[in-house]
mmCIF file of the N, C-alpha and C atoms, coordinates in Angstrom:
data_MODEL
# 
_entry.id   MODEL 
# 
loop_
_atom_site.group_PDB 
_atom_site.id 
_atom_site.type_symbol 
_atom_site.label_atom_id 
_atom_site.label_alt_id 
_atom_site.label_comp_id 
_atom_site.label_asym_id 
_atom_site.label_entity_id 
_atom_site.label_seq_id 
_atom_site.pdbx_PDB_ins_code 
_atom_site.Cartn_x 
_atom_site.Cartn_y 
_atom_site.Cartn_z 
_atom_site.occupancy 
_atom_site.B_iso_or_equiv 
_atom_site.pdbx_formal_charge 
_atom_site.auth_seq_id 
_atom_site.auth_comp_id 
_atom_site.auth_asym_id 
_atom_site.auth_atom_id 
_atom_site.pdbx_PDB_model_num 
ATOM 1   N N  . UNK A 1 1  ? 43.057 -0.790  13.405  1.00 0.00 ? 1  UNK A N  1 
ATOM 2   C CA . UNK A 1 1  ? 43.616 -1.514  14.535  1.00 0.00 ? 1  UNK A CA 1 
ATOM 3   C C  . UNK A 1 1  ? 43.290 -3.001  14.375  1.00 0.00 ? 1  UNK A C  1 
ATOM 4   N N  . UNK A 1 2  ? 43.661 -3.836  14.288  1.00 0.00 ? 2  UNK A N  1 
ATOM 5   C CA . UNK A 1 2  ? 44.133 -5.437  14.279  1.00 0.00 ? 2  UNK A CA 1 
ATOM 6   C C  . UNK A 1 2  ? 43.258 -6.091  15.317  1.00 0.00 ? 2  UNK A C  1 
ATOM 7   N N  . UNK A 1 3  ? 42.031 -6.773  15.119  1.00 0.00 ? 3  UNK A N  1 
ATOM 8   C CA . UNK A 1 3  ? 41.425 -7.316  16.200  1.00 0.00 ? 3  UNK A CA 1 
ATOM 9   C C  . UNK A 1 3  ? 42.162 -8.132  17.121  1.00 0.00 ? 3  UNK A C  1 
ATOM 10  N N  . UNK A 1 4  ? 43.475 -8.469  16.973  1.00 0.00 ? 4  UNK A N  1 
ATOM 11  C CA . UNK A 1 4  ? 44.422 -9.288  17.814  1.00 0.00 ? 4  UNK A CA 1 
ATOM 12  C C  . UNK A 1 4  ? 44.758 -8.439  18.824  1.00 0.00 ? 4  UNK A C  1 
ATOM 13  N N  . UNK A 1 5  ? 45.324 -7.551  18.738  1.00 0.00 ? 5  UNK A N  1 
ATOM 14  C CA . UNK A 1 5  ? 45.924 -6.287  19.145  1.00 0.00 ? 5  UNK A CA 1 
ATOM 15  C C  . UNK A 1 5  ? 45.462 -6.231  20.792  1.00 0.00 ? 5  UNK A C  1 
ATOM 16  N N  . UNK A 1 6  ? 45.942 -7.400  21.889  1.00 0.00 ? 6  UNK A N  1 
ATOM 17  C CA . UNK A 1 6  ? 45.161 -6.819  22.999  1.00 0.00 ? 6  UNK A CA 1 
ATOM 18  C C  . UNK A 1 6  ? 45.911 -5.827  23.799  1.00 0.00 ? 6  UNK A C  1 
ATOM 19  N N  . UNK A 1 7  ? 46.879 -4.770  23.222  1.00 0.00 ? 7  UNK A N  1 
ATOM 20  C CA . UNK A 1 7  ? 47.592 -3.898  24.108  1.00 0.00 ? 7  UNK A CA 1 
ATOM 21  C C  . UNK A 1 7  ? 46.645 -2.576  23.712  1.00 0.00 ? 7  UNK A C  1 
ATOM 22  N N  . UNK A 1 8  ? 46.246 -2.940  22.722  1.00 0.00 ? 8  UNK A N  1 
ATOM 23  C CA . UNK A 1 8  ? 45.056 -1.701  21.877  1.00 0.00 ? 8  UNK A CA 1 
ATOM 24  C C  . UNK A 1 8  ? 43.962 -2.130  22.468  1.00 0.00 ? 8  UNK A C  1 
ATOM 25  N N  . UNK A 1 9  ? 43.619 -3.364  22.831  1.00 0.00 ? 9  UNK A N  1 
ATOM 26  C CA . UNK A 1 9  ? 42.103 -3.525  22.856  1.00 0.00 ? 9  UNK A CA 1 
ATOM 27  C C  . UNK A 1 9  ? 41.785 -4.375  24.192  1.00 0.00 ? 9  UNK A C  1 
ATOM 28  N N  . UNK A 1 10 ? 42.021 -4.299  25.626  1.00 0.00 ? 10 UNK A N  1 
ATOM 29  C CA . UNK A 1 10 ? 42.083 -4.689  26.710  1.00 0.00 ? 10 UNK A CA 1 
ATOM 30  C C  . UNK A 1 10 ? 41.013 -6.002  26.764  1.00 0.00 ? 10 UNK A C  1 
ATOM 31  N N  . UNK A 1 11 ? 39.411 -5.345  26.428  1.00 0.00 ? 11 UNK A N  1 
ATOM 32  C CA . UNK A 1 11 ? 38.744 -6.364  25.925  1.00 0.00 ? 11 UNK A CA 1 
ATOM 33  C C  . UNK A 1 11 ? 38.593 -7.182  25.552  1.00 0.00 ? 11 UNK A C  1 
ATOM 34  N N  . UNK A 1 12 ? 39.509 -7.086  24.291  1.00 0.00 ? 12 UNK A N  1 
ATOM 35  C CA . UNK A 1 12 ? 39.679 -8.634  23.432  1.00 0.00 ? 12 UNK A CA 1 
ATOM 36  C C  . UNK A 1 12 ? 39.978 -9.814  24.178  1.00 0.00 ? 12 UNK A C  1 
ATOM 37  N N  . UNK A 1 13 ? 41.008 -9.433  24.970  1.00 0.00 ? 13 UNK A N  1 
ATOM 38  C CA . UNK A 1 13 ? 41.568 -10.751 25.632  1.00 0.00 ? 13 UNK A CA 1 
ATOM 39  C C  . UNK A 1 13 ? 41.026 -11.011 26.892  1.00 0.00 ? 13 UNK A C  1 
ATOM 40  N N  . UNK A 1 14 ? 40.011 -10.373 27.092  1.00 0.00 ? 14 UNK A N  1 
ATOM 41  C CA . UNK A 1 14 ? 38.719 -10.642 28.322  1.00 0.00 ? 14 UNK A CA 1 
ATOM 42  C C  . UNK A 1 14 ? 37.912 -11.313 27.689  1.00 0.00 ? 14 UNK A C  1 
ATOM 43  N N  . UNK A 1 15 ? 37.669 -11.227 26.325  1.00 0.00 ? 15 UNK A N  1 
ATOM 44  C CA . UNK A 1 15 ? 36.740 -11.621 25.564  1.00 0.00 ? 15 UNK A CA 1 
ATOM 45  C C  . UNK A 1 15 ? 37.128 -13.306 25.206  1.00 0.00 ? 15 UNK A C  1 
ATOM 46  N N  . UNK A 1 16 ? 38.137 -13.253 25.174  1.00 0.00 ? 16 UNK A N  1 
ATOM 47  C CA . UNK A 1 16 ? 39.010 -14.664 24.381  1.00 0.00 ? 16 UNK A CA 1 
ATOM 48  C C  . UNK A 1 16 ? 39.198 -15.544 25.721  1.00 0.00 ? 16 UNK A C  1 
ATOM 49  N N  . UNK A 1 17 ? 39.141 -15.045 26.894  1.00 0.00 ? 17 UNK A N  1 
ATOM 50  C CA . UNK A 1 17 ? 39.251 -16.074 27.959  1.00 0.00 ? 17 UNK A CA 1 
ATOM 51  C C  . UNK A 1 17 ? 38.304 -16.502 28.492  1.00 0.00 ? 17 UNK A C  1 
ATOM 52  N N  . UNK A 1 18 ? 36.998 -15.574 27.846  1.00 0.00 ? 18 UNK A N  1 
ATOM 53  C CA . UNK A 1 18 ? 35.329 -16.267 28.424  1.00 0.00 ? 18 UNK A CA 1 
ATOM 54  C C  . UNK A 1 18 ? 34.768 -17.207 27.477  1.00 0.00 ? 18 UNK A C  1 
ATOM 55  N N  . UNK A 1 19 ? 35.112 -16.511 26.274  1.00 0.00 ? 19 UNK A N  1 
ATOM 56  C CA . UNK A 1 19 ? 34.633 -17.334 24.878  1.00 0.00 ? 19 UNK A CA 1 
ATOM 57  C C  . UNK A 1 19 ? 35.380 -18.091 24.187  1.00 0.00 ? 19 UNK A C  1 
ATOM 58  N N  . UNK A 1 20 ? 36.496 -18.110 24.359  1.00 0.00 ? 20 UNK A N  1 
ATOM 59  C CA . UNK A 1 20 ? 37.810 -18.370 23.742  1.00 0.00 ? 20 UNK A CA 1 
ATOM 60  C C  . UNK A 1 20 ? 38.019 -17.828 22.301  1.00 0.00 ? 20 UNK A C  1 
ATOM 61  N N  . UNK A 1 21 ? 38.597 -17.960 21.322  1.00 0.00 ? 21 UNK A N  1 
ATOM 62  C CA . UNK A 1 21 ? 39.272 -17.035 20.499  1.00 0.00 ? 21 UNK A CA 1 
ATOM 63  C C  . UNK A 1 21 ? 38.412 -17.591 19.144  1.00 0.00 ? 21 UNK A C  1 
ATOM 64  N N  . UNK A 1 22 ? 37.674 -16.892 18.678  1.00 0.00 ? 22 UNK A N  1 
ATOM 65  C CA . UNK A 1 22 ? 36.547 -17.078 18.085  1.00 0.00 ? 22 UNK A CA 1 
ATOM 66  C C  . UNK A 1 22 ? 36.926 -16.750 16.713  1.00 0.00 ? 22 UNK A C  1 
ATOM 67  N N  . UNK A 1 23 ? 37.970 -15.900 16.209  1.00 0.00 ? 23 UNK A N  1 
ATOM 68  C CA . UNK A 1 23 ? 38.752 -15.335 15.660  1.00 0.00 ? 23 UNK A CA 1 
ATOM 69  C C  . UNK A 1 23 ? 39.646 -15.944 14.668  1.00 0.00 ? 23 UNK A C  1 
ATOM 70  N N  . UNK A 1 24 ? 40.111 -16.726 15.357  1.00 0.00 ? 24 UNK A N  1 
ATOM 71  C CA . UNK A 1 24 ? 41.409 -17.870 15.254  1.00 0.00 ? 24 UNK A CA 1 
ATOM 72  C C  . UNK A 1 24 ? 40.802 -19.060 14.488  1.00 0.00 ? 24 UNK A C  1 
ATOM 73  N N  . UNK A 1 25 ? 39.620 -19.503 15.834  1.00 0.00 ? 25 UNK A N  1 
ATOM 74  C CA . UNK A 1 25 ? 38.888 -20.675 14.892  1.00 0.00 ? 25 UNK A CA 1 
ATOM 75  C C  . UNK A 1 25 ? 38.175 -20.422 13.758  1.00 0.00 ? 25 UNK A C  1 
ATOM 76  N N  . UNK A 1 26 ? 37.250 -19.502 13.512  1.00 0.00 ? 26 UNK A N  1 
ATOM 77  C CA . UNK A 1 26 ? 36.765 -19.280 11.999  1.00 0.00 ? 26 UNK A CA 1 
ATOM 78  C C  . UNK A 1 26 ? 37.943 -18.896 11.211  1.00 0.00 ? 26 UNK A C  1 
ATOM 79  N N  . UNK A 1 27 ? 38.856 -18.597 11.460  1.00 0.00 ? 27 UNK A N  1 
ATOM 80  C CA . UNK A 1 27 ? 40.323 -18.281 10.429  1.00 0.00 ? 27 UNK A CA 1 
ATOM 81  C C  . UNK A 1 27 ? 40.714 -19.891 10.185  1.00 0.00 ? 27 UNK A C  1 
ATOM 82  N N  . UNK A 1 28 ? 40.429 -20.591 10.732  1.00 0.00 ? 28 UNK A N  1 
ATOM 83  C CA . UNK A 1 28 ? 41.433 -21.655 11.025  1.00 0.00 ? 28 UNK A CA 1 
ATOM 84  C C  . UNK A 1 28 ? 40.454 -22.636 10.064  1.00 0.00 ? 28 UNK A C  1 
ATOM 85  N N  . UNK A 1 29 ? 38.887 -22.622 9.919   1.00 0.00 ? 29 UNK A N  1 
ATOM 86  C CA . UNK A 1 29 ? 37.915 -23.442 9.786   1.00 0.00 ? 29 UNK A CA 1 
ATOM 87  C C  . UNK A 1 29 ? 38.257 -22.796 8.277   1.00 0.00 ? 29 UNK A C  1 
ATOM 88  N N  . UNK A 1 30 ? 38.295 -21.211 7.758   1.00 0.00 ? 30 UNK A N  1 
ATOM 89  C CA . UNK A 1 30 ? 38.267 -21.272 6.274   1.00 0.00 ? 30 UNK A CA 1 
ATOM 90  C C  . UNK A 1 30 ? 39.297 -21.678 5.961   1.00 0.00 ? 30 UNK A C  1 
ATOM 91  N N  . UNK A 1 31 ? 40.717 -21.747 6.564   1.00 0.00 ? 31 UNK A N  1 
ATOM 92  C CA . UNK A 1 31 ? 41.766 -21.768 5.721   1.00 0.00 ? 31 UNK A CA 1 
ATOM 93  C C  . UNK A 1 31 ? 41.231 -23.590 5.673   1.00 0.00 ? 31 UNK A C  1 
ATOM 94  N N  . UNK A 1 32 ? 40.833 -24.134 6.493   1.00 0.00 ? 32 UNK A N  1 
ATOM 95  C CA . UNK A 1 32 ? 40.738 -25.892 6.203   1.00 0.00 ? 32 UNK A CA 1 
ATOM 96  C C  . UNK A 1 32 ? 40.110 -25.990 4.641   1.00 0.00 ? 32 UNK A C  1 
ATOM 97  N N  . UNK A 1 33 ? 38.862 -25.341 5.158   1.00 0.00 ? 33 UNK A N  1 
ATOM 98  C CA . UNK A 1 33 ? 37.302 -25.376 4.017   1.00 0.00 ? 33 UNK A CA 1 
ATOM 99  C C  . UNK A 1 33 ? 38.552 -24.768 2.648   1.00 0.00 ? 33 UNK A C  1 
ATOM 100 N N  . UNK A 1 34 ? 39.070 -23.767 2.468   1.00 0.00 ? 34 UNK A N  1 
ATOM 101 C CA . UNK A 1 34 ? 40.118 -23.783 1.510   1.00 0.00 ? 34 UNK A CA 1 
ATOM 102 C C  . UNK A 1 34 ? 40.807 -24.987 0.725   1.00 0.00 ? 34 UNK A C  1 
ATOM 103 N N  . UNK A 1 35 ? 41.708 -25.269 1.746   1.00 0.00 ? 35 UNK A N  1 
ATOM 104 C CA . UNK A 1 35 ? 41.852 -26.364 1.385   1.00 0.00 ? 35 UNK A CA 1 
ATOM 105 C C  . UNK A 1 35 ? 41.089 -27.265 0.564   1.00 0.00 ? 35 UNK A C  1 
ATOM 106 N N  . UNK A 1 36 ? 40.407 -27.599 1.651   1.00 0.00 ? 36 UNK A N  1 
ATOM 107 C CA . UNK A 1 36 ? 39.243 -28.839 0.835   1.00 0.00 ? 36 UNK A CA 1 
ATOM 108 C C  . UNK A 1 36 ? 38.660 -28.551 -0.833  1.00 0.00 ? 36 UNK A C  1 
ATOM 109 N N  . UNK A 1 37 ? 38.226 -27.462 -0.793  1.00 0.00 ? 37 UNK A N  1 
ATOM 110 C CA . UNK A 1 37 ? 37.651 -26.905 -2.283  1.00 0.00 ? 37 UNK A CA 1 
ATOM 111 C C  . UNK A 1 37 ? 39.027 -26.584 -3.272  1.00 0.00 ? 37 UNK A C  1 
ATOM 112 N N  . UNK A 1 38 ? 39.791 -26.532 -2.630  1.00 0.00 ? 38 UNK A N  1 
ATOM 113 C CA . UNK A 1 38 ? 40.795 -26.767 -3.896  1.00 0.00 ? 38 UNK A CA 1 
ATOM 114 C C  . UNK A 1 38 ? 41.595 -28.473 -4.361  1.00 0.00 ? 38 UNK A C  1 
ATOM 115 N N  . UNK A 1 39 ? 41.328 -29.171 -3.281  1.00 0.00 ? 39 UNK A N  1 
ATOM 116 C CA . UNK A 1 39 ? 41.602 -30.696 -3.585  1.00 0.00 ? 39 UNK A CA 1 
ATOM 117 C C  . UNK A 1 39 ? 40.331 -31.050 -4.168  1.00 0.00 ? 39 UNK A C  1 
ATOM 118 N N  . UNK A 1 40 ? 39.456 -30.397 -3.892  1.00 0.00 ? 40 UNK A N  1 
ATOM 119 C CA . UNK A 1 40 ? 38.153 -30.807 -4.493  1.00 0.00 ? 40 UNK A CA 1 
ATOM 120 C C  . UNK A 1 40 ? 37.721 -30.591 -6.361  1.00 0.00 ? 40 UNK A C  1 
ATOM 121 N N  . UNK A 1 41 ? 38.460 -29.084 -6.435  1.00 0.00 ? 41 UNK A N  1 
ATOM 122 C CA . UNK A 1 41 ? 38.417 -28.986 -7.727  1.00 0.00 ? 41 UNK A CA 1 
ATOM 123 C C  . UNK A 1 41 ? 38.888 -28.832 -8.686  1.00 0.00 ? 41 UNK A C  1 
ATOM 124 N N  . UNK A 1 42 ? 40.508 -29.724 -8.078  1.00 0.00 ? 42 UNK A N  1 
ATOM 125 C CA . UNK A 1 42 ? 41.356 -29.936 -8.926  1.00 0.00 ? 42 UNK A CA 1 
ATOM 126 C C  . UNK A 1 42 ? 41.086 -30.666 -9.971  1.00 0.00 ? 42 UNK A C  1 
ATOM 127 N N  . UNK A 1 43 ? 41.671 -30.819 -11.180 1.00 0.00 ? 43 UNK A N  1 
ATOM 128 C CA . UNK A 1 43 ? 41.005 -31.676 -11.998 1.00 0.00 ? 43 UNK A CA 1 
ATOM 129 C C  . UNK A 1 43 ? 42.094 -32.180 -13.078 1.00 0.00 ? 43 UNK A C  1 
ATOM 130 N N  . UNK A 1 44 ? 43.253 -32.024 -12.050 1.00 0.00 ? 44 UNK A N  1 
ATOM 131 C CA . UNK A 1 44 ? 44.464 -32.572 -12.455 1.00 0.00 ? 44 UNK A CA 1 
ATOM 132 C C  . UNK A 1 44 ? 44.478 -34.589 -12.386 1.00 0.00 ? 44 UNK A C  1 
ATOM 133 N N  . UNK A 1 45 ? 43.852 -35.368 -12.077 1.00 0.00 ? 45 UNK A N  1 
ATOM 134 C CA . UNK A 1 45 ? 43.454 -36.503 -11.862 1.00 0.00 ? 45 UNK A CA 1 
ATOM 135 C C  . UNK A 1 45 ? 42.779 -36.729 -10.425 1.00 0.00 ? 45 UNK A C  1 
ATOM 136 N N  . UNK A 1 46 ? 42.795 -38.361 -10.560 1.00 0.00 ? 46 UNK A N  1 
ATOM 137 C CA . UNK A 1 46 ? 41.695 -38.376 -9.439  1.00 0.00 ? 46 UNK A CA 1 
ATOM 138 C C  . UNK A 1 46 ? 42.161 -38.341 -7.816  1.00 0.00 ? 46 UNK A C  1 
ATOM 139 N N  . UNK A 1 47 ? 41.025 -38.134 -6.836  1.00 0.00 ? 47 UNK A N  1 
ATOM 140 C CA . UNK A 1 47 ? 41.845 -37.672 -5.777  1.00 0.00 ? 47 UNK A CA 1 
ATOM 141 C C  . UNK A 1 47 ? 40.825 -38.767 -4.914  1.00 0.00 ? 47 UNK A C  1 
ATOM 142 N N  . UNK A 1 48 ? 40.820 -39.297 -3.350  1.00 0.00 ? 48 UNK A N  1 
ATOM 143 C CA . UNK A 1 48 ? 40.118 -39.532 -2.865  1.00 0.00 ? 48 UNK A CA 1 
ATOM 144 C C  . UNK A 1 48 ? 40.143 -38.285 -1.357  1.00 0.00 ? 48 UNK A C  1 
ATOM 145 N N  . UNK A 1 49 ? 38.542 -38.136 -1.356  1.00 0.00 ? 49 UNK A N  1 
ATOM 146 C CA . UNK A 1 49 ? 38.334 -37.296 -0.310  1.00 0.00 ? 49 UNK A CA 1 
ATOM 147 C C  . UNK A 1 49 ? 37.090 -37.837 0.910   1.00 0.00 ? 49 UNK A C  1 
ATOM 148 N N  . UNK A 1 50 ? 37.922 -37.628 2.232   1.00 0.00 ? 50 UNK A N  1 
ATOM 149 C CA . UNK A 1 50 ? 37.905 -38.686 3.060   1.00 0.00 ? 50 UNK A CA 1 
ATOM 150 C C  . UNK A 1 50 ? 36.851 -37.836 3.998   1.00 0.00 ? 50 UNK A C  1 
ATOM 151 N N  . UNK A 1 51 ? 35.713 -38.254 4.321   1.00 0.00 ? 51 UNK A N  1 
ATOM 152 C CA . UNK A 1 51 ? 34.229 -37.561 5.060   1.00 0.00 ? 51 UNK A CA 1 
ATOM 153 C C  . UNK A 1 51 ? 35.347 -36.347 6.709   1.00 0.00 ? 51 UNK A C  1 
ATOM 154 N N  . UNK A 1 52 ? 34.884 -35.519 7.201   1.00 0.00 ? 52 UNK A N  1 
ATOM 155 C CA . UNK A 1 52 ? 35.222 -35.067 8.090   1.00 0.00 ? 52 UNK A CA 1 
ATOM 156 C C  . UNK A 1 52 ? 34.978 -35.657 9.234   1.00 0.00 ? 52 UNK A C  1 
ATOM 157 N N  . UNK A 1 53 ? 34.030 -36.884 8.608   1.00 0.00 ? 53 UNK A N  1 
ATOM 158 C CA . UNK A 1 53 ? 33.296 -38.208 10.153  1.00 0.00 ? 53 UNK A CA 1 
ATOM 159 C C  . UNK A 1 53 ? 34.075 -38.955 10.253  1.00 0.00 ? 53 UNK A C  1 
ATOM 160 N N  . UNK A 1 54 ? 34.642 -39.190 9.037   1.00 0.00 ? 54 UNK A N  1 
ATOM 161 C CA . UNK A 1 54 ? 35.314 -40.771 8.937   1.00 0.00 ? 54 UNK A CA 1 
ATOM 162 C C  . UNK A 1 54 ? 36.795 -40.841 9.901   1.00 0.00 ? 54 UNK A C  1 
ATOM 163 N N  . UNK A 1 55 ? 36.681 -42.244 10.171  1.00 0.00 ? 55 UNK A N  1 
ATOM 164 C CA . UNK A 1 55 ? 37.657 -42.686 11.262  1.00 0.00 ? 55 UNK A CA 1 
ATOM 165 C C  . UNK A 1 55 ? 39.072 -42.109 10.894  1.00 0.00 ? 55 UNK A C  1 
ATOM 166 N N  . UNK A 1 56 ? 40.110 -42.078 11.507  1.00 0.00 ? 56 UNK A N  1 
ATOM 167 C CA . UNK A 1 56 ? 41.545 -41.929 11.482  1.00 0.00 ? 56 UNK A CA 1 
ATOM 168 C C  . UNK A 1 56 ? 41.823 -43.123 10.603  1.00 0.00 ? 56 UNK A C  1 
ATOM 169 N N  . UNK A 1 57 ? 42.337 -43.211 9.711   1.00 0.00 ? 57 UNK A N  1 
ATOM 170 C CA . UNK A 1 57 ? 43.563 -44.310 9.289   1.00 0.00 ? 57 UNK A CA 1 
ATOM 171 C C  . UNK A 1 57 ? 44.168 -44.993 10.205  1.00 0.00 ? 57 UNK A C  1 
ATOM 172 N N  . UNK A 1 58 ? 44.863 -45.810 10.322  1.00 0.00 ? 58 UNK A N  1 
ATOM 173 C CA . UNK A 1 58 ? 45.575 -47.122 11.633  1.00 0.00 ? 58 UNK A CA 1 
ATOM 174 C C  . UNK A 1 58 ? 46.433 -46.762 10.262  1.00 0.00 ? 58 UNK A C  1 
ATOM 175 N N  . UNK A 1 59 ? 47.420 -46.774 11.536  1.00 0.00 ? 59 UNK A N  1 
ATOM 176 C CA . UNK A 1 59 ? 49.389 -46.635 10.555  1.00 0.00 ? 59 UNK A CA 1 
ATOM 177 C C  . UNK A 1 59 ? 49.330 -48.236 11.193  1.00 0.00 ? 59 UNK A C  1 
ATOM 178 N N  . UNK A 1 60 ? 50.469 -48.752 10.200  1.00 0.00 ? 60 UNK A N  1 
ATOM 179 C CA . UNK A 1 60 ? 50.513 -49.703 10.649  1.00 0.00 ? 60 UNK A CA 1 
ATOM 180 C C  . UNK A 1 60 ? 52.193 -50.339 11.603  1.00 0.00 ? 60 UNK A C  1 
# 
């Protein structure tokens, strides 16, 4: 059964409106961290990789 599934799992979505969807965000945090380690170890030329602190860019 699909931890999404709240017609299966009444809970879940009791669970997701106290805690919010805890689920989603660690899905959401590896697919980023993914990301990152593959721009990271590409080694197709050089790349710049920008701190997760660092400011927004100004468009101009």
């Amino acid at each position: 059964m699909p931890a999404n599934d709240a017609a299966q799992a009444p809970i879940y979505e009791t669970l997701v409106q106290e805690h919010g969807d805890v689920l989603a965000t660690a899905r959401k945090a590896a697919e980023e961290t993914q990301q990152r380690a593959e721009a990271v170890l590409d080694f197709r030329g050089p790349i710049t990789v920008v701190p997760d602190d660092a400011p927004a860019a100004e468009s101009a």
